[in-house]
C-alpha positions, 0 to 999 in steps of 0.5 A, a space after each residue: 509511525 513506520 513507513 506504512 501507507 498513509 491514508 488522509 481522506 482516502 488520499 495517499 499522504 506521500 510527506 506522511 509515507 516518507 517521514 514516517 520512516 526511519 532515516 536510512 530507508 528513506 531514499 529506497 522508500 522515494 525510489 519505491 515512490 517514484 516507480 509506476 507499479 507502486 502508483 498504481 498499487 496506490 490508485 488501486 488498493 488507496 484511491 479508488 472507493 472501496 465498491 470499485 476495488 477489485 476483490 482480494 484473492 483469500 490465501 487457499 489456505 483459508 479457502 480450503 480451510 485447512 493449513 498447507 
């Protein structure tokens, strides 16, 4: 698997984070994980039920329905 977001319950899985990846990009990926921005990137789009989400902006793109 590729260092995707692992999801186990709802619950970030950061053993599953890590050793999904490959080798060489494991210490970036434990930085990353470190770092309060990718925290609160989990709690928000992982953790949090999906009701209390806040929404996704759709690219305009697919708003104005045609390509840029």
């Amino acid at each position: 698997m590729a260092a995707a977001l692992c999801i186990r319950s709802q619950a970030f899985d950061e053993t599953g984070f890590l050793d999904g990846a490959p080798e060489a990009v494991r210490p970036f990926l434990k930085e990353l994980r470190a770092s309060q921005l990718f925290e609160v990137f989990i709690q928000t789009h992982i953790e949090l039920p999906a009701e209390a989400r806040p929404p996704r902006a759709s690219p305009p793109a697919l708003v104005l329905g045609r390509r840029l």
